[in-house]
C-alpha positions as CSV (number, residue, x, y, z in Angstrom):
1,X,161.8,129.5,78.1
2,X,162.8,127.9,74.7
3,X,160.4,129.6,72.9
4,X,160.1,133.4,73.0
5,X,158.0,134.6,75.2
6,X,155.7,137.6,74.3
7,X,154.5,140.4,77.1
8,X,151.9,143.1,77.2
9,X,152.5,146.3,78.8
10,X,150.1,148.7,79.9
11,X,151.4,152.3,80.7
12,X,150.1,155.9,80.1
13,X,153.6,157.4,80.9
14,X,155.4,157.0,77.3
15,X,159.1,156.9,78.8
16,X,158.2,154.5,81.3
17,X,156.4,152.5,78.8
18,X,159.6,152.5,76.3
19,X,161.5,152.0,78.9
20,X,160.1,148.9,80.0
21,X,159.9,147.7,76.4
22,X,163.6,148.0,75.5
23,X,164.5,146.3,79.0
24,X,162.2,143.5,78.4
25,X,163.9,143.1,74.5
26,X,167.3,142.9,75.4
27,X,166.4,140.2,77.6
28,X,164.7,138.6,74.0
29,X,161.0,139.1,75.2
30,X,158.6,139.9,72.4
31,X,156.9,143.3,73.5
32,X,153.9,144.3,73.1
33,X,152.4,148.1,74.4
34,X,149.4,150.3,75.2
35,X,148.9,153.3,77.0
36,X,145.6,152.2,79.1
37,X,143.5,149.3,79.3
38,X,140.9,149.9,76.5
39,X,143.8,150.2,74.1
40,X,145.3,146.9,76.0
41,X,141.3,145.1,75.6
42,X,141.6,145.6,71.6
43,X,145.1,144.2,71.4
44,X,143.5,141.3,73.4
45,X,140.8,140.4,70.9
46,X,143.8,139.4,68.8
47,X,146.7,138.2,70.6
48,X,147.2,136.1,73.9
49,X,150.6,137.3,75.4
50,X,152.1,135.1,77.9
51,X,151.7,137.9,80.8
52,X,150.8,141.2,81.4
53,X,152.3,144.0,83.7
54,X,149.9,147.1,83.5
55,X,149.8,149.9,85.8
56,X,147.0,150.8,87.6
57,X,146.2,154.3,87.6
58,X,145.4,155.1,83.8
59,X,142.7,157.1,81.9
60,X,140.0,155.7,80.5
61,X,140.5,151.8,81.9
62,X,142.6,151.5,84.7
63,X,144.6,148.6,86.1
64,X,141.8,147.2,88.4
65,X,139.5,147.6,85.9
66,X,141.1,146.0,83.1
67,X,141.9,143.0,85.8
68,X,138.6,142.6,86.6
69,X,137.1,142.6,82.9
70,X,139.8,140.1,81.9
71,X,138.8,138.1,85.2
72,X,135.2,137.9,84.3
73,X,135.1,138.1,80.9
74,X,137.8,136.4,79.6
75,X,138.4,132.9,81.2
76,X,141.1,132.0,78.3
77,X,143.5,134.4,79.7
78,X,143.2,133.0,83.3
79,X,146.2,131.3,82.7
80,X,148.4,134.4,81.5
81,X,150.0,136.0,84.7
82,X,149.4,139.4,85.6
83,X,151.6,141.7,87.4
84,X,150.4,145.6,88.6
85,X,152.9,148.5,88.1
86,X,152.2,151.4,90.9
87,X,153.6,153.9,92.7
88,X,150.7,153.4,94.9
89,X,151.1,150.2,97.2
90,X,149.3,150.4,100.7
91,X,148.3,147.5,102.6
92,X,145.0,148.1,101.5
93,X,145.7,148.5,97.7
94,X,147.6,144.8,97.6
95,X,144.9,143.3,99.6
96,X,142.0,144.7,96.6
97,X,144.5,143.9,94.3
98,X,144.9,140.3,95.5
99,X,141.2,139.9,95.6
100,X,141.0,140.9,91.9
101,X,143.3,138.1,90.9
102,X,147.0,139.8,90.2
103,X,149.9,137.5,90.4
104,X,152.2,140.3,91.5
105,X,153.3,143.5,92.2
106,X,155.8,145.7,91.0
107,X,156.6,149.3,92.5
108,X,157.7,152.6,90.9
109,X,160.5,153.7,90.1
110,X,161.5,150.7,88.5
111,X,164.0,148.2,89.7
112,X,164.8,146.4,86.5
113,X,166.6,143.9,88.2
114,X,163.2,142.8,89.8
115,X,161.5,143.7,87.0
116,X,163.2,140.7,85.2
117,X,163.2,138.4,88.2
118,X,159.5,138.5,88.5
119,X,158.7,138.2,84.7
120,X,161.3,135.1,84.8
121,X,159.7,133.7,88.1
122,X,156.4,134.1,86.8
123,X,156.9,132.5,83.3
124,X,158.6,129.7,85.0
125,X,155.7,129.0,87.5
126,X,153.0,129.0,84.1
127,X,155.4,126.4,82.1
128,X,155.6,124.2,85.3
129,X,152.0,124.2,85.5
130,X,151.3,123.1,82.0
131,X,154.1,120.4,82.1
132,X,152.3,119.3,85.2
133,X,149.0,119.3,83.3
134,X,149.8,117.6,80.1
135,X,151.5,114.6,82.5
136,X,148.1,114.2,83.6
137,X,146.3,114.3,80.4
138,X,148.8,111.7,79.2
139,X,148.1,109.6,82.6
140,X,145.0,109.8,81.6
141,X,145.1,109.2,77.6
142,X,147.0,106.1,78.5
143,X,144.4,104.5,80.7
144,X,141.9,105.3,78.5
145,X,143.5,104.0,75.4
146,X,143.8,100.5,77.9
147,X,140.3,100.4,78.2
148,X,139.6,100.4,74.4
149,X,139.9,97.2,72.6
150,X,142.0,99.0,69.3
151,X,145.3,100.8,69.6
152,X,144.5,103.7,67.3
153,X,144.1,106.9,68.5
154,X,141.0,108.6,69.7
155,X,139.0,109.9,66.8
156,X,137.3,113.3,68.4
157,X,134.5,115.2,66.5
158,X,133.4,118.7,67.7
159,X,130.4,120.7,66.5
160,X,131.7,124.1,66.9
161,X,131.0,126.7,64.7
162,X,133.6,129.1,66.3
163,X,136.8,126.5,67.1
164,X,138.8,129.4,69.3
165,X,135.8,128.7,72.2
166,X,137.4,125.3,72.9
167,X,140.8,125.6,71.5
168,X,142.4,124.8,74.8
169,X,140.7,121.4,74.4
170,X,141.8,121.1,71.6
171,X,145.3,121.8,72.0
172,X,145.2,119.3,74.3
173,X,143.8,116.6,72.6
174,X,145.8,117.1,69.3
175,X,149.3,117.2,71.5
176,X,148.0,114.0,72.8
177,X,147.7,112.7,69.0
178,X,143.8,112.2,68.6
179,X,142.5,112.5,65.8
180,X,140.2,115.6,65.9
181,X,138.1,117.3,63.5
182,X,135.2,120.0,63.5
183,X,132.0,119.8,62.2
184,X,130.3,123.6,61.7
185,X,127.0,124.4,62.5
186,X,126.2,124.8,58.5
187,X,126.6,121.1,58.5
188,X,124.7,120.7,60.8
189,X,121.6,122.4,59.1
190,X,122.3,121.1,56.0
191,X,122.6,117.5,57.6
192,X,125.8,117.1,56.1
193,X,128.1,115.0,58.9
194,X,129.1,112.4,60.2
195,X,130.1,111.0,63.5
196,X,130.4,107.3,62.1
197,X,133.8,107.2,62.8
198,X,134.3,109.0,65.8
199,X,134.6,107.8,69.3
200,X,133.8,111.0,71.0
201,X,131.6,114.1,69.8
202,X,131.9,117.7,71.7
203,X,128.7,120.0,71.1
204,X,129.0,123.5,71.6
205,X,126.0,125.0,73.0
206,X,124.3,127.6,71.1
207,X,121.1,128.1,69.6
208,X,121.3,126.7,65.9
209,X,122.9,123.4,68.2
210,X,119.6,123.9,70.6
211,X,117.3,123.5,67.5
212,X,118.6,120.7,65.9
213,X,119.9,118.9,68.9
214,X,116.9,116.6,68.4
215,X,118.2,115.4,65.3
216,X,122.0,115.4,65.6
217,X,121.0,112.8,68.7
218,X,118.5,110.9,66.7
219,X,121.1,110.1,64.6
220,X,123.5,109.2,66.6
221,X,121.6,106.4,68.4
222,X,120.9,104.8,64.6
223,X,124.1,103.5,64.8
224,X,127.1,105.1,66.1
225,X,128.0,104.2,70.0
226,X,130.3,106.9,71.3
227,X,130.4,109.3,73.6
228,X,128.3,112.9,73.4
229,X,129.6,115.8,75.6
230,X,127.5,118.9,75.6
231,X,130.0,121.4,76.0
232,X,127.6,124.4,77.6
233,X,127.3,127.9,78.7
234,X,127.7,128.7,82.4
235,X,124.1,128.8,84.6
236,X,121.8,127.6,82.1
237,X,118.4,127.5,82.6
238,X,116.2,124.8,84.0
239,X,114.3,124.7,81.0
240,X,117.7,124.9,78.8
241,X,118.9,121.9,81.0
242,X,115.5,119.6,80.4
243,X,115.6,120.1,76.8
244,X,119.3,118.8,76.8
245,X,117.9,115.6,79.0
246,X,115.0,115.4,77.0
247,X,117.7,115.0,73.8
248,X,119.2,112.2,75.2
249,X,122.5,113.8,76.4
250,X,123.7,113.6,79.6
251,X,126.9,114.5,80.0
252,X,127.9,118.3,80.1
253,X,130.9,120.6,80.6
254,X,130.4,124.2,81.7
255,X,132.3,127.1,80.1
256,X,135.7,127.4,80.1
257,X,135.5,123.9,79.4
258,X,138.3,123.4,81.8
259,X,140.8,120.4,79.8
260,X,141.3,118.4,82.7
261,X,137.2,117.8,83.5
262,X,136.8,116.6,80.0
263,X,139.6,113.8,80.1
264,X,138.2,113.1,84.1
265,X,134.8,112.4,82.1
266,X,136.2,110.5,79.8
267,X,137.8,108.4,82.0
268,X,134.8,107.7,84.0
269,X,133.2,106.6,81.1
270,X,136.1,104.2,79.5
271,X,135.5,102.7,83.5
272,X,131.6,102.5,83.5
């Protein structure tokens, strides 16, 4: 990878864990380490390493569970591999551990020859994957932008108060050259925004956006004919979901907000 590429380890043996550290530096990975998995969950709220290899019997959080909160609590990691270190590898352990959602397993004592091919082979398969993405996002921007009568980028507003809840969309959009912006829910209050000049507005769903959702879309159909998105929380509620109708917007995106549904929505709306 051009870039360097930065892993977490997750070890309660300090050797080992040093161990795998300096192997992983001299092969210029950027390390980071923690002795168990609640150590590794606070190191998450601030970083997003590009994979993980943890072991899986620790105190306090082990590997599975760690896995497992990640899996279900933490969709924005989905992407970031994840690799179990054991001395404990029965049939029935990799088929749990396959269930879970690990990329890979790696067995003690450590062969750091395969150590290094797996974090290589792994890497390689995420950046192929995102190359393979953002060729379809640009298949994509490109028919869209056919469909438009100007040749100026896509202006894209988002009412967000917390940006790092759709930053892969973001990302996305912004490597594709729209022009994006963010409009917080104080604005919102204080009915200071605009969407005039935007051709498509994301709404992250919360409850400040439920309240004045009545308004932001009252305004809207004055004079402004773009596209709303309700960006929303996974199984809302059937009242939740008639109030959003009832505002006038029907198109929505569950969380994670997956990048590749909102450009397929767009698309079908450039076509309608």
């Amino acid at each position: 990878m051009s870039e360097k590429a930065r892993i977490l380890c997750v070890e309660d043996e300090d050797m080992l864990l040093q161990d795998l550290k300096e192997e992983l530096e001299d092969e210029n990975y950027e390390v980071l380490t923690a002795k168990d998995g609640q150590a590794a969950l606070a190191i998450l709220k601030e970083e997003k390493p590009d994979l993980i290899i943890s072991d899986m019997m620790m105190p306090k959080l082990d590997g599975p569970g760690l896995l497992t909160h990640l899996r279900q609590n933490r969709p924005s990691l989905n992407d970031v591999p994840f690799i179990f270190l054991t001395a404990k590898a029965t049939r029935d352990d990799l088929v749990a551990g396959k269930r879970l959602g690990v990329d890979d397993y790696l067995t003690k004592p450590v062969d750091y020859d395969l150590l290094l091919a797996t974090v290589e082979a792994s890497l390689g398969q995420v950046t192929r994957v995102k190359k393979q993405n953002q060729m379809k996002f640009r298949r994509i921007y490109n028919a869209i932008q056919k469909q438009r009568a100007t040749t100026e980028d896509l202006k894209v507003s988002f009412v967000a108060q917390n940006p790092a809840s759709v930053q892969p969309i973001l990302n996305a959009l912004k490597d594709l050259g729209c022009a994006v912006s963010i409009i917080t829910e104080n604005q919102l209050v204080k009915k200071s925004f605009s969407v005039g000049e935007s051709d498509i507005l994301f709404i992250v769903y919360s409850k400040v956006v439920h309240y004045y959702l009545k308004y932001v879309t009252e305004d809207i159909s004055k004079d402004w004919k773009g596209l709303s998105v309700l960006l929303a929380p996974p199984k809302l509620s059937q009242e939740q979901r008639e109030s959003i109708r009832d505002a006038g917007i029907s198109n929505m995106i569950e969380y994670p907000y997956p990048p590749i549904e909102v450009f397929k929505l767009l698309m079908r709306k450039m076509k309608a």
